[in-house]
C-alpha positions in Angstrom: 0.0 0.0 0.0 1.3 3.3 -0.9 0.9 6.5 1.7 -2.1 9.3 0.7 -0.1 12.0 2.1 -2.3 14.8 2.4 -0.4 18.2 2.2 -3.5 20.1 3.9 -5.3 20.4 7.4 -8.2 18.7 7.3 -11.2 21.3 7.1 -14.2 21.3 7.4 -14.6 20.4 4.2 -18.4 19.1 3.6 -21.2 18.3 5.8 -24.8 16.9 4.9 -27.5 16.6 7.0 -29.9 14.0 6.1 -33.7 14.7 5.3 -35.1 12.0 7.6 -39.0 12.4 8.0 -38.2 16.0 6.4 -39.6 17.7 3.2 -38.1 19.5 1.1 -40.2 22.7 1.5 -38.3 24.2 3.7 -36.6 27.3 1.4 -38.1 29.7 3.7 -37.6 28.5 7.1 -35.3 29.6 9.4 -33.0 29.0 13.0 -32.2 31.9 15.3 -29.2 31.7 17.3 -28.2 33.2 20.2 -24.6 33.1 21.1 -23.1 34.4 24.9 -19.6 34.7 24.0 -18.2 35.6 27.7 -15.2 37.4 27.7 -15.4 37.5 23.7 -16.2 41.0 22.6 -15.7 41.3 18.8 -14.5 38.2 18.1 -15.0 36.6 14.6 -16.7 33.3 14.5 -18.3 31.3 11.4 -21.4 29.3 11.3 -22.0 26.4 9.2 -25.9 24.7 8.5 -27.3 21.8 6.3 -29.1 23.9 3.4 -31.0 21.6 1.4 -29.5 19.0 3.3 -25.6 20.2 2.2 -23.0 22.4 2.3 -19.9 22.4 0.3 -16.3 23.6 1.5 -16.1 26.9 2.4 -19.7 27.4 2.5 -20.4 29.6 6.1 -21.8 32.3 7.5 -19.3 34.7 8.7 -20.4 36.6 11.7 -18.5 38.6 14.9 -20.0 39.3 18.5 -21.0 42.5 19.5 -19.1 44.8 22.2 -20.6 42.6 24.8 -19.9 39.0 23.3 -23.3 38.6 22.0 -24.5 37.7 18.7 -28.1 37.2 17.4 -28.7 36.0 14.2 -31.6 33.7 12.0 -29.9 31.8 9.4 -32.0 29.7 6.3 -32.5 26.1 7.3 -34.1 24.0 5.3 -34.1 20.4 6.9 -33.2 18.8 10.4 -29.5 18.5 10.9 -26.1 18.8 12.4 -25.0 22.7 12.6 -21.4 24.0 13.5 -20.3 27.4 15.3 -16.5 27.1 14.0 -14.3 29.7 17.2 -11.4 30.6 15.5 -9.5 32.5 18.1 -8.9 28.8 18.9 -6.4 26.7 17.1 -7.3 24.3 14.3 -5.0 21.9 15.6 -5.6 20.2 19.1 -8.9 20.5 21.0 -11.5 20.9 18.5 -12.7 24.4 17.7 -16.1 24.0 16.7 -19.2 23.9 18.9 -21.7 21.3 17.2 -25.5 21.8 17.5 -28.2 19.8 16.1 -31.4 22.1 14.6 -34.8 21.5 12.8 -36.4 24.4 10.8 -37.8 27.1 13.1 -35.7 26.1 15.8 -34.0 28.7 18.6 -31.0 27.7 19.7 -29.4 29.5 22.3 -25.7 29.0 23.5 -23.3 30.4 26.0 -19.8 29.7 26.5 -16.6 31.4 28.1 -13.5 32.6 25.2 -10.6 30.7 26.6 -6.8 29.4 25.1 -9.5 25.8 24.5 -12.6 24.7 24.0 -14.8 25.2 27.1 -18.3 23.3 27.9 -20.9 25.2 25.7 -24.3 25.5 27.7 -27.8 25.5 25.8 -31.1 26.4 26.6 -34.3 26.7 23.9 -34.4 23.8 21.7 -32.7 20.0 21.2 -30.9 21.0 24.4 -30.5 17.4 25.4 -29.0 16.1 21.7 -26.7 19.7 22.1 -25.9 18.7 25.3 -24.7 15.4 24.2 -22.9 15.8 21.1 -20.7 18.6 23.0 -20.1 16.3 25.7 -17.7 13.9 23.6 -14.2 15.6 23.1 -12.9 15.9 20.0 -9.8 16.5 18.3 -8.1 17.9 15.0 -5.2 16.0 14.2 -3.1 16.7 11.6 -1.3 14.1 8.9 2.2 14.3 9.9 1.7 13.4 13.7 2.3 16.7 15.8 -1.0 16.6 17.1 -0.2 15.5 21.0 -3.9 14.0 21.0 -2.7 11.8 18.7 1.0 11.4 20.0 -0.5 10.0 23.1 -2.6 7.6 21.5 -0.1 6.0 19.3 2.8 5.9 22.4 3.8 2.5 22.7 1.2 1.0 20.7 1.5 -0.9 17.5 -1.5 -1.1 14.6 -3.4 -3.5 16.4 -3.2 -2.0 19.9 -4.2 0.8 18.9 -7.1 -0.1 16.8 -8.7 -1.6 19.9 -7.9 1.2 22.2 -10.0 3.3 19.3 -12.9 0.6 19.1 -13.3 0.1 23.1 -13.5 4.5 22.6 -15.9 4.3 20.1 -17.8 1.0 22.1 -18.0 3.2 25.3 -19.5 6.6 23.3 -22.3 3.9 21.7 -23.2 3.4 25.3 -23.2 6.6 26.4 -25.8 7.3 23.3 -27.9 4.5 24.0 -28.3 4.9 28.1 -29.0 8.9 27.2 -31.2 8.2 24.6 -33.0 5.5 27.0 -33.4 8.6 29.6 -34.3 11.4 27.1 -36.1 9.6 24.1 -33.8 11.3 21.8 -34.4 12.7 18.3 -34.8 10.1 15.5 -32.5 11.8 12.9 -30.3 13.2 15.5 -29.8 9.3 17.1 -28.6 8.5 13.4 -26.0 11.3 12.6 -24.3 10.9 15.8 -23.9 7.2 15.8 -22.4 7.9 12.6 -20.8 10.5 13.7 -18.6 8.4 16.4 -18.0 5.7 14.2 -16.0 8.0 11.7 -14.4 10.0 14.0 -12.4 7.0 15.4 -12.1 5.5 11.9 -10.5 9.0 10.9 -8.0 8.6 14.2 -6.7 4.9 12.6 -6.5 6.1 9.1 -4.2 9.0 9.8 -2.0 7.2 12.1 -1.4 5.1 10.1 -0.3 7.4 7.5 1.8 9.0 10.4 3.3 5.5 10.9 3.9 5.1 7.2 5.5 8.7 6.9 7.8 7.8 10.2 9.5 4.7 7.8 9.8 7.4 4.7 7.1 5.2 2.9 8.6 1.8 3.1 5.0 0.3 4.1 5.3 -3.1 2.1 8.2 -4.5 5.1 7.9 -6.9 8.4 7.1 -3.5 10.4 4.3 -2.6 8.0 2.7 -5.2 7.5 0.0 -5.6 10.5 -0.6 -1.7 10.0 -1.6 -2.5 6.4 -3.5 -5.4 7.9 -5.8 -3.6 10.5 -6.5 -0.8 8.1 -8.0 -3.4 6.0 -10.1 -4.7 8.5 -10.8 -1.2 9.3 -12.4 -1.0 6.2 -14.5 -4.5 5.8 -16.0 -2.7 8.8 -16.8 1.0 7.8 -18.9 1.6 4.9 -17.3 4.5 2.3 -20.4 4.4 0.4 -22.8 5.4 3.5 -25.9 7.7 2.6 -27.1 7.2 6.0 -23.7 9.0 7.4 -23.9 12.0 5.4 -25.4 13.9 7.9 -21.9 13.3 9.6 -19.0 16.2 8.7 -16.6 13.5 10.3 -17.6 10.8 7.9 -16.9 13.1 5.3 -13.4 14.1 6.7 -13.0 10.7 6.4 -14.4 9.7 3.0 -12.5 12.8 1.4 -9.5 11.2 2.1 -9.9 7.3 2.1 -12.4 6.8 -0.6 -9.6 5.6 -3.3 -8.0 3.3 -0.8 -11.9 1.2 -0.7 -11.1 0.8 -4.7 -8.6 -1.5 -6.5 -6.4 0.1 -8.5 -7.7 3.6 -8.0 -5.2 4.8 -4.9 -2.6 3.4 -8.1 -4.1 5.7 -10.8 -4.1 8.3 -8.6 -0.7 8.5 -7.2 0.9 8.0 -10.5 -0.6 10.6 -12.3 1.2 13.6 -13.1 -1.1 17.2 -11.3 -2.2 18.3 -14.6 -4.1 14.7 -14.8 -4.6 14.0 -11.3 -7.8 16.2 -11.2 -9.7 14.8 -14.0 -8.7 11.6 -12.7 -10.2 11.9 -9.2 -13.3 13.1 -10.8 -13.7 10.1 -13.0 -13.1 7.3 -10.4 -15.2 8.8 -7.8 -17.6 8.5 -10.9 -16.9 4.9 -11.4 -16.9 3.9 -8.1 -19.5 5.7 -5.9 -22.8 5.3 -6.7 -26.0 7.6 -5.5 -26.3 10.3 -2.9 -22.7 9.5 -2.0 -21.6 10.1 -5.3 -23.5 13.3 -6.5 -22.4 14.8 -3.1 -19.1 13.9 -3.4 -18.5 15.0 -7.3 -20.2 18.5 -6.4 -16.9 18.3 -3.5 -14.3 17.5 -5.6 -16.1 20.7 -8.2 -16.1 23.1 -5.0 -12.3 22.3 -3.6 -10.9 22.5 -7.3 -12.5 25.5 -8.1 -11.5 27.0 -4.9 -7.6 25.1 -5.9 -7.5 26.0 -9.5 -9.7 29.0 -10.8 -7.1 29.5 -13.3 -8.1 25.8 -14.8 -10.6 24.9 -17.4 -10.8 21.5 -16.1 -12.7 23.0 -13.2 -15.1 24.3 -16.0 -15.5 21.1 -17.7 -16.1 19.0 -14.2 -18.8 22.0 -13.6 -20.3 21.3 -17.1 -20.6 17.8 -16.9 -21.9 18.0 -13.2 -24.9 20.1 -14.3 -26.0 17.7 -17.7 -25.9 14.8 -15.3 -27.7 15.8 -12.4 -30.0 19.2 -13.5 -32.1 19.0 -9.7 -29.2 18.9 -7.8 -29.4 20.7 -4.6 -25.9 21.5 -4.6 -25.9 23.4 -8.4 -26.9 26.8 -6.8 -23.6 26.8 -4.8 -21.6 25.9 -7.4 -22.7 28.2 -9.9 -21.8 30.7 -8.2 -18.6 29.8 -7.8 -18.4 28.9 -11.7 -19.3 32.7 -11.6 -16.1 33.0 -9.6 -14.2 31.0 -12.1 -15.1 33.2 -15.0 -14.5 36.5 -13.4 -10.6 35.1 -12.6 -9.9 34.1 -16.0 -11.3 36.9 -17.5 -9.1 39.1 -15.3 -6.8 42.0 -17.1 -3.3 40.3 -16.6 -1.6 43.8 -17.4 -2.7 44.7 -13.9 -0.7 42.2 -12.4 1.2 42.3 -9.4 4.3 40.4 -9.3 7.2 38.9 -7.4 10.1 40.4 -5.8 13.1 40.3 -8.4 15.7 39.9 -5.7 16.5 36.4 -5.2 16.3 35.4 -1.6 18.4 31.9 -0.3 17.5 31.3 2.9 15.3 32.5 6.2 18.6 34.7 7.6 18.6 36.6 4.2 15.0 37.3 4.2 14.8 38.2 8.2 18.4 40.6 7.5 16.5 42.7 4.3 13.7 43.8 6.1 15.4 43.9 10.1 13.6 47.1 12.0 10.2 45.8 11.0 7.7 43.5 11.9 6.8 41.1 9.3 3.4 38.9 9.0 4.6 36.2 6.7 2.0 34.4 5.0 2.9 30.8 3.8 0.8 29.7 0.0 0.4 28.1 -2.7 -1.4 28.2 -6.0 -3.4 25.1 -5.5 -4.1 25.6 -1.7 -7.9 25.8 -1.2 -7.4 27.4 2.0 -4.6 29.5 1.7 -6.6 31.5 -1.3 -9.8 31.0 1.2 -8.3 33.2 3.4 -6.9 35.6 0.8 -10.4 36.8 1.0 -11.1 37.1 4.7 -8.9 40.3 4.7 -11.4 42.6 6.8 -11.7 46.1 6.3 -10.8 46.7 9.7 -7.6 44.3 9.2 -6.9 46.4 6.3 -6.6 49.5 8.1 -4.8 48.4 10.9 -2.2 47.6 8.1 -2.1 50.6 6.5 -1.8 52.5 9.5 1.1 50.2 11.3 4.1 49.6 10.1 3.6 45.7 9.6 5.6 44.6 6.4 3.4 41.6 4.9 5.2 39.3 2.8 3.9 36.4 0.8 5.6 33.4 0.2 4.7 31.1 -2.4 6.0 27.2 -2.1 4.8 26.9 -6.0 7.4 25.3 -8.4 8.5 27.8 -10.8 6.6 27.0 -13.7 3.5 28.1 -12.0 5.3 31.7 -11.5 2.6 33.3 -13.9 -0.3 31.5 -12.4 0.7 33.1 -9.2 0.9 36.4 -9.8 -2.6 36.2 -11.8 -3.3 35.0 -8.1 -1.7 37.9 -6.3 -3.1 40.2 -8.5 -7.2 38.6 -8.6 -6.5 39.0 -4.6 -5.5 42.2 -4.7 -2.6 41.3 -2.0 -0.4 44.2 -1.0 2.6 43.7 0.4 6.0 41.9 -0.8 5.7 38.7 -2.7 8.7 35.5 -3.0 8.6 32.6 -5.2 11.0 30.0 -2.8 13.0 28.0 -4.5 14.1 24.8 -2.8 16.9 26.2 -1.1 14.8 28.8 0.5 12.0 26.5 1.6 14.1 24.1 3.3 15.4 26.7 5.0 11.7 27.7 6.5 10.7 24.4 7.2 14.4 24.0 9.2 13.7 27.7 10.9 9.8 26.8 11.6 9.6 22.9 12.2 12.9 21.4 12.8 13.3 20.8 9.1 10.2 18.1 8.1 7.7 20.0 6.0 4.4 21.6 7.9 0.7 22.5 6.1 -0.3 25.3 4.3 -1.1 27.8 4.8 1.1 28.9 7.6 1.4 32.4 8.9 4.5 33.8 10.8 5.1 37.0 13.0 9.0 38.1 13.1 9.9 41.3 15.3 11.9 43.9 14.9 14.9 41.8 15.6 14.7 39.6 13.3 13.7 36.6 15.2 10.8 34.8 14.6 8.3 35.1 17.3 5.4 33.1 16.2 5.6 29.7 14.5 1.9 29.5 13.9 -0.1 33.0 14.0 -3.7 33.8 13.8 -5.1 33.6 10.4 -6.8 37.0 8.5 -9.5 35.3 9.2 -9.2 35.9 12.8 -9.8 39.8 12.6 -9.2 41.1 16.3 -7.2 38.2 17.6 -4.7 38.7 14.7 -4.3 42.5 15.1 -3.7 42.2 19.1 -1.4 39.1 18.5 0.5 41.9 15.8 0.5 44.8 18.4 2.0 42.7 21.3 5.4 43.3 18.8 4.8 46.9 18.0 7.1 49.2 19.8 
């Protein structure tokens, strides 16, 4: 078996919430929340919700709390399902930063919780507040695919492949019984009972799968010797047992962390195809074999995915069109076509862009991290981390509040850009730059220089995308993993701590 190293965090990438004993005649129905932020005034939070049963990557409602941490807001919910409240003044990796809540159309949901460095308890009152209750009451974590994640450290310590995969089946075992003794006392909600079952059973699937990519990564990719071998073995059982092809677990945003990144391993020869296909084929390819071997809900949900994460990859690419184009002949009803036509709009707008008003890289070639640090000493820099087919990283080109903005432009902040692409992809990049309207100083790395970052930032091995950094006036580099534009506030007072 060959390693799926994934080069990205894994996001919150798709959630759908089934339509169990739910019509769809729903377009106009609503949820208000009420969110108690303590100790949070003006923080930035997103919120995520099942419309017509789906929503693709990157699809959220962006909101902030008011001076006093509150927020009130009704959002369009058009059938029963699992809803997320994503903090991010909290870290993506570690405890999880999301706040789950389960909602039917023309519920209230009303939440407190107290802004702290983790997760805290989140109460609820109004409705559901015995499923909300529960789902919160199961910690969860976001590890990441090259093992730093403590959670996971501490899970692996000591244990080999099948150790571990029983420690993860007596978790999952105990959460079922915690669901069914609950739902014994509080006659839980039908569709609710279903996601979360689901829910559990993905979530410490997803734990095996990645460490045993972690363990594959840790032997440089020789998975086929002695060591390997049960490791290969219990991921195979692993998946006799869990179902890629589940309808019933859609409602789940863990199963589909999972299936997003497992699917081709379920299929012979695909994982094959895949990983021996150069990038400009590996696209079309995915989008084929998730054809061929998913078959209904599963499959339309999953194509409209890959559609969404490539456009929001490759805007540049016609291939994106074509996948859109195809998507739309073969399934005309589909929920998720609304969505995706408006980013086909998206699509259209960059390639249609005036390249004369490009903005473009530095011509001064820089070598290494000291080089860089010594040309701009005096200042402090916010170093953003990118690349041209980083979903994210272009995600939160966008998230540039006007507020951020101006704290820019009135501080003396140097932002510099730094793209990982190779550099045949130079022009592609500064079509990027330019579509994004990103100000500041802008570095193709070559090899040299990127080894250099990943020996300055993480001991040498390589790190996801995007990555921010915050070095001072000294030249030393003070953050290893800043706050995100998206952020707002918790960036700009993380930035000021180095102002003189």
């Amino acid at each position: 078996m060959k390693p799926f190293l994934i080069l990205l965090l894994s996001f919150p990438a798709f959630l759908i919430a089934q339509n169990i004993d739910q019509p769809n005649d729903f377009a106009q129905d609503s949820i208000h929340i009420s969110l108690d932020l303590i100790n949070g005034p003006n923080t930035p939070i997103n919120i995520s919700t099942p419309v017509h049963g789906s929503f693709l990557i990157g699809k959220w409602v962006k909101n902030e709390t008011d001076d006093s941490g509150k927020l009130e807001v009704s959002i369009p919910l058009d059938s029963a399902g699992l809803c997320q409240i994503w903090l991010n003044y909290l870290p993506w990796i570690g405890r999880s930063n999301c706040i789950q809540f389960f909602a039917k159309p023309g519920d209230e949901i009303r939440i407190s919780i107290v802004k702290s460095k983790t997760l805290e308890t989140p109460s609820f009152s109004g409705d559901n507040v015995a499923e909300n209750e529960l789902i919160n009451a199961f910690e969860r974590y976001t590890v990441d695919y090259y093992g730093q994640s403590k959670f996971l450290k501490s899970l692996m310590l000591n244990k080999d492949a099948i150790a571990l995969s029983d420690t993860l089946r007596k978790m999952e075992n105990k959460e079922l019984k915690v669901l069914d003794a609950y739902n014994e006392k509080h006659d839980l909600n039908k569709p609710f009972l279903s996601i979360l079952k689901e829910e559990i059973k993905y979530y410490h699937a997803h734990l095996f799968y990645i460490a045993w990519n972690v363990n594959g990564m840790a032997k440089e990719g020789e998975i086929d010797t002695p060591d390997a071998k049960p490791w290969n073995e219990e991921l195979e059982r692993l998946f006799m047992r869990t179902e890629i092809n589940n309808p019933m677990a859609l409602g789940s945003y863990r199963y589909n962390d999972y299936k997003n990144v497992t699917w081709p391993r379920y299929f012979e020869n695909a994982m094959d195809k895949i990983t021996v296909s150069s990038k400009e084929e590996r696209d079309s390819l995915i989008y084929a074999e998730v054809s061929k071997n998913l078959s209904g809900l599963v499959k339309e949900q999953h194509l409209a995915y890959i559609i969404k994460s490539n456009a929001l990859k490759n805007k540049f690419s016609a291939t994106v069109q074509q996948q859109f184009l195809k998507f739309r002949l073969e399934y005309p009803d589909s929920p998720y076509l609304a969505d995706l036509e408006v980013e086909f709009s998206e699509v259209l707008d960059f390639q249609k862009q005036d390249t004369k008003q490009l903005l473009d890289f530095e011509d001064e070639v820089i070598l290494d991290w000291g080089e860089l640090t010594k040309k701009y000493k005096g200042k402090v820099l916010y170093i953003d981390i990118w690349a041209s087919w980083c979903g994210p990283c272009k995600k939160e080109f966008e998230n540039h509040s006007s507020e951020l903005e101006e704290f820019f432009q009135k501080s003396e902040i140097q932002r510099i850009y730094i793209s990982i692409d190779n550099a045949s992809k130079a022009a592609i990049c500064s079509k990027i730059i330019g579509f994004y309207e990103l100000e500041g100083d802008h570095y193709l790395a070559n090899k040299q220089l990127q080894e250099s970052i990943q020996k300055e930032v993480n001991n040498g091995k390589s790190f996801p995308i995007p990555r921010y950094l915050i070095v001072d006036t000294n030249g030393q580099l003070v953050e290893k993993n800043a706050y995100r534009p998206s952020s707002g506030k918790s960036l700009i007072d993380q930035l000021n701590q180095y102002l003189k």
